[in-house]
Structures are given as C-alpha cells and as structure tokens.
C-alpha positions in Angstrom: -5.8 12.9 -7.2 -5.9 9.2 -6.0 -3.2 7.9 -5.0 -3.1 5.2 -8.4 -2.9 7.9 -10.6 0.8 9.0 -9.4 3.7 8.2 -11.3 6.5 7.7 -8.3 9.2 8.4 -11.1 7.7 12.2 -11.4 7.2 12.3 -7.3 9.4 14.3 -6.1 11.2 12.0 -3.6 13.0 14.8 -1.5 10.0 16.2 -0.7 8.2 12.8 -0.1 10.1 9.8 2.0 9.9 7.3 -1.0 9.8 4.1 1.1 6.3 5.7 2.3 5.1 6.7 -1.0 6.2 3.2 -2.5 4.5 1.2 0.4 1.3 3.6 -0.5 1.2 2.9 -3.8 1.5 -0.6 -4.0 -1.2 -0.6 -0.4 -3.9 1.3 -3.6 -2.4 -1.4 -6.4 -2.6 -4.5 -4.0 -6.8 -3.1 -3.1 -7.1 -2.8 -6.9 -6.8 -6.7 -7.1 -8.9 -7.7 -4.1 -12.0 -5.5 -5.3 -11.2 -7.2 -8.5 -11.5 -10.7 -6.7 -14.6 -10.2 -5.0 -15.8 -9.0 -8.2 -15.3 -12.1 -9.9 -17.0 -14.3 -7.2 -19.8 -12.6 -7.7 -19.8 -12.9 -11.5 -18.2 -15.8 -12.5 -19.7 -19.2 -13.2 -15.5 -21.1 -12.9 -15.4 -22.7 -9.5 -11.5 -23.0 -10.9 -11.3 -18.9 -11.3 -13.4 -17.9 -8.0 -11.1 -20.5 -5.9 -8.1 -18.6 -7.8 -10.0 -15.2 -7.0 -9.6 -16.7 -3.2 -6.2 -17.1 -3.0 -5.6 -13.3 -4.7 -8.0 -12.0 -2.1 -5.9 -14.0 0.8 -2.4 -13.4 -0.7 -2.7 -10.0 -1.0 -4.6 -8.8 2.6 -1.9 -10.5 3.6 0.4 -8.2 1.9 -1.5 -4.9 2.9 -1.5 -5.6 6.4 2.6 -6.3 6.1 3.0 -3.5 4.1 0.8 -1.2 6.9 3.0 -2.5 9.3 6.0 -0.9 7.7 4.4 2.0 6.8 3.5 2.3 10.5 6.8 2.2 11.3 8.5 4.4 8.8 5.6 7.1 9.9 6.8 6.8 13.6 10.7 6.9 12.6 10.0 9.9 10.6 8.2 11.6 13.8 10.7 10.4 15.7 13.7 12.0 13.4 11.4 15.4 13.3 11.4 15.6 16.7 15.2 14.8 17.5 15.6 17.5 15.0 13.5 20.1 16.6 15.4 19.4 19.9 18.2 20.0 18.3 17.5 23.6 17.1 16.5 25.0 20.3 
C-alpha cells in the first residue's frame, strides 16, 4: 500500500508515532505536486503557469527537505527512548 493511500484517521496511532506518520504523509503529498510541476513544464505552452509550476517545485523541496529533517529527528528520539527503555529492563 503506498503510503498516499492511508487514511491517518484509521491509522492506528498507538501503534504508529503520529508525528512520523503525518510528516510521511504529507513528504508522499508534497512529491505528488512536484511530479505534477515538472509535468506541466513539459506540457504546457503558459510561460505564466510553468513560472508558477517553478515556484511549486521550489516551495515544496523546500518543505520535504524541512520535513526530512524532523522526521530524522523524531526517528533518532524514538531510538533513543527504545533504548533508555531497554536499559531500564535489565
């Protein structure tokens, strides 16, 4: 299942950190629109929509990599708070 088809109401978000699985979702949704940009400067003849296309592609890679950053660090808090955990049982 790709990731675009999950509803996050339906995940089940104590199984599933839902800061992660928001920042994943919206990482698949925010790719969605830059394919869809580059798609247009290919096939449109508007210099007005392919400059506008532009600014989507910009705008959101921007995003992405922010929103990889964060993800990066929720992944390595969540190691972290495993392995404090796992300390703490032995």
């Amino acid at each position: 299942m790709d990731i675009m088809d999950v509803d996050i109401s339906v995940v089940d978000l104590k199984k599933n950190d839902p800061n992660s699985m928001f920042l994943k979702m919206m990482i698949a949704h925010h790719q969605g629109a830059i394919n869809m940009a580059h798609a247009l400067i290919v096939h449109s003849q508007s210099s007005e929509m392919k400059n506008f296309a532009i600014s989507v592609i910009v705008a959101q890679e921007n995003e992405v990599q922010y929103m990889k950053t964060l993800l990066a660090r929720s992944n390595s808090k969540s190691t972290e708070a495993q392995g404090s955990s796992s300390a703490k049982k032995k």
